[in-house]
ChimeraX commands (.cxc) that place a marker at each C-alpha (Angstrom):
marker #1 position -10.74,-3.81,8.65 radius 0.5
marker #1 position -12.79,-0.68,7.62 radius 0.5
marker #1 position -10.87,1.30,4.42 radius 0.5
marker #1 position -12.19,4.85,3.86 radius 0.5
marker #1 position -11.31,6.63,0.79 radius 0.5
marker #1 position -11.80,10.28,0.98 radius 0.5
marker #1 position -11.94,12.02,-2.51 radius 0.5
marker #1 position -11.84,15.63,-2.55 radius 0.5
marker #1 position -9.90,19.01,-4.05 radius 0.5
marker #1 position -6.77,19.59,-3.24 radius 0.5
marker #1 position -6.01,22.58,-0.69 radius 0.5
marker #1 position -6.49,20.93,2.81 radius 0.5
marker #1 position -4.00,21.12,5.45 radius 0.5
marker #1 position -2.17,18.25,7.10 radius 0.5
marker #1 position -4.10,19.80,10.23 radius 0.5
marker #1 position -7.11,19.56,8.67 radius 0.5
marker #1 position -6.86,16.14,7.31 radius 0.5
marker #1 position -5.11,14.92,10.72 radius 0.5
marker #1 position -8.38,16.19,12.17 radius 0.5
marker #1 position -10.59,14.41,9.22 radius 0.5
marker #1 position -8.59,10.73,10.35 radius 0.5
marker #1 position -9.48,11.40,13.53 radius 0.5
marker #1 position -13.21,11.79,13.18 radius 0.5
marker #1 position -13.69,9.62,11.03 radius 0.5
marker #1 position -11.70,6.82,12.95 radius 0.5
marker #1 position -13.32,7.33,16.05 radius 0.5
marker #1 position -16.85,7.08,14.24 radius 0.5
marker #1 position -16.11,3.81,13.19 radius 0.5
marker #1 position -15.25,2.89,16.74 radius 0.5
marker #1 position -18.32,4.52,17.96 radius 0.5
marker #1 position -20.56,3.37,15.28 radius 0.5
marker #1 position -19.03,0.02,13.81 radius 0.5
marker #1 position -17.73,-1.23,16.70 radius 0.5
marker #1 position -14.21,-1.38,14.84 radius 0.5
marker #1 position -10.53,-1.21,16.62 radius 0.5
marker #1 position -9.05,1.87,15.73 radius 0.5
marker #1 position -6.26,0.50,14.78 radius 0.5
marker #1 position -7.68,-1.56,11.82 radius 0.5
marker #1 position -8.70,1.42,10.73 radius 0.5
marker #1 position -7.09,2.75,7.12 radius 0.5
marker #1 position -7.92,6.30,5.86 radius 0.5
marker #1 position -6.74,7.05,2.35 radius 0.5
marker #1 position -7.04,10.25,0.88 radius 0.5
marker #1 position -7.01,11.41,-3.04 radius 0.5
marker #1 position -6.84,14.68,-3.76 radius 0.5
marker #1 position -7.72,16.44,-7.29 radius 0.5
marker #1 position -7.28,19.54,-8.70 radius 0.5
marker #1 position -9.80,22.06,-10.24 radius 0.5
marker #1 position -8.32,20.89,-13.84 radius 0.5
marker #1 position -8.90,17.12,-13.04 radius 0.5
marker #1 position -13.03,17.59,-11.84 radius 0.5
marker #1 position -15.56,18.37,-13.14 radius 0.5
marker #1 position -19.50,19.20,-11.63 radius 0.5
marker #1 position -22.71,19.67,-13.88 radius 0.5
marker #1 position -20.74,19.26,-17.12 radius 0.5
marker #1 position -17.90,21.98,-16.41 radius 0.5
marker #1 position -14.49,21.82,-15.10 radius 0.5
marker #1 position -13.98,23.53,-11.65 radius 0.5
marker #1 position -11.30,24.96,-13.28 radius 0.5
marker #1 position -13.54,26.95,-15.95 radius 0.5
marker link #1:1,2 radius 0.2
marker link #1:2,3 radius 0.2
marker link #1:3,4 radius 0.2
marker link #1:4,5 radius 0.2
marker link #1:5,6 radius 0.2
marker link #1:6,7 radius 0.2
marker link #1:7,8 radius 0.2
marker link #1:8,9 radius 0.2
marker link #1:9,10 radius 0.2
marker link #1:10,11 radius 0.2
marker link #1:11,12 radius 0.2
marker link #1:12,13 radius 0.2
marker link #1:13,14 radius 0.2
marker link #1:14,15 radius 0.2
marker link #1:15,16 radius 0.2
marker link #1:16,17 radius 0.2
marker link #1:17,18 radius 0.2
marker link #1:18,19 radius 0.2
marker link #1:19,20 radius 0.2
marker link #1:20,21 radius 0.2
marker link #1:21,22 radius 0.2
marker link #1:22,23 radius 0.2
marker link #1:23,24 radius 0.2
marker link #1:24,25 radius 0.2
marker link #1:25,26 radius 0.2
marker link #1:26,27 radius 0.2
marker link #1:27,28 radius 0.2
marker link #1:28,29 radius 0.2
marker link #1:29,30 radius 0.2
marker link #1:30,31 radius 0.2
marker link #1:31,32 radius 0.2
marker link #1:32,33 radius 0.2
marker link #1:33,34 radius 0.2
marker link #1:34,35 radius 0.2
marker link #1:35,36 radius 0.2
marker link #1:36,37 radius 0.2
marker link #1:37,38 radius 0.2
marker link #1:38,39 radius 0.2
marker link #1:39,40 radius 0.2
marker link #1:40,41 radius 0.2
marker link #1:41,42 radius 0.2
marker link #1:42,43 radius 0.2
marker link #1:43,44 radius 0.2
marker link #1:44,45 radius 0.2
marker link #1:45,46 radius 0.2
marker link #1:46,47 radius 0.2
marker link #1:47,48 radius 0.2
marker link #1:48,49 radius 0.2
marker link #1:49,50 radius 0.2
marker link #1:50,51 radius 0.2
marker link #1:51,52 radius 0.2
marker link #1:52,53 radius 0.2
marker link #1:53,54 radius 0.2
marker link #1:54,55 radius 0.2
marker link #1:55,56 radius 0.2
marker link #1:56,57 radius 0.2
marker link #1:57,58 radius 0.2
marker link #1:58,59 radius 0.2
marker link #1:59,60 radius 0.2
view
């Protein structure tokens, strides 16, 4: 039962994380030999205000 969680800024489309579920599903079919449907994609999304990279806020 692979679990992916996918961290990134908020912004993305349903489309585009529809698309993102697929991929990555059917790479751990290819790949991992898993079912798809024991596949789980979870997805947490941040702000600019709530990350920070090389000791700033995105948000700065």
């Amino acid at each position: 039962m692979p679990v992916v969680k996918i961290e990134m800024l908020e912004g993305r489309t349903k489309q585009q994380k529809a698309q993102l579920v697929q991929a990555v599903t059917q790479a751990l079919v290819d790949i991992a030999k898993a079912k798809p449907e024991s596949v789980t994609v979870v997805f947490s999304e941040y702000s600019k205000e709530n990350w920070a990279q090389g000791g700033r806020l995105l948000s700065d």
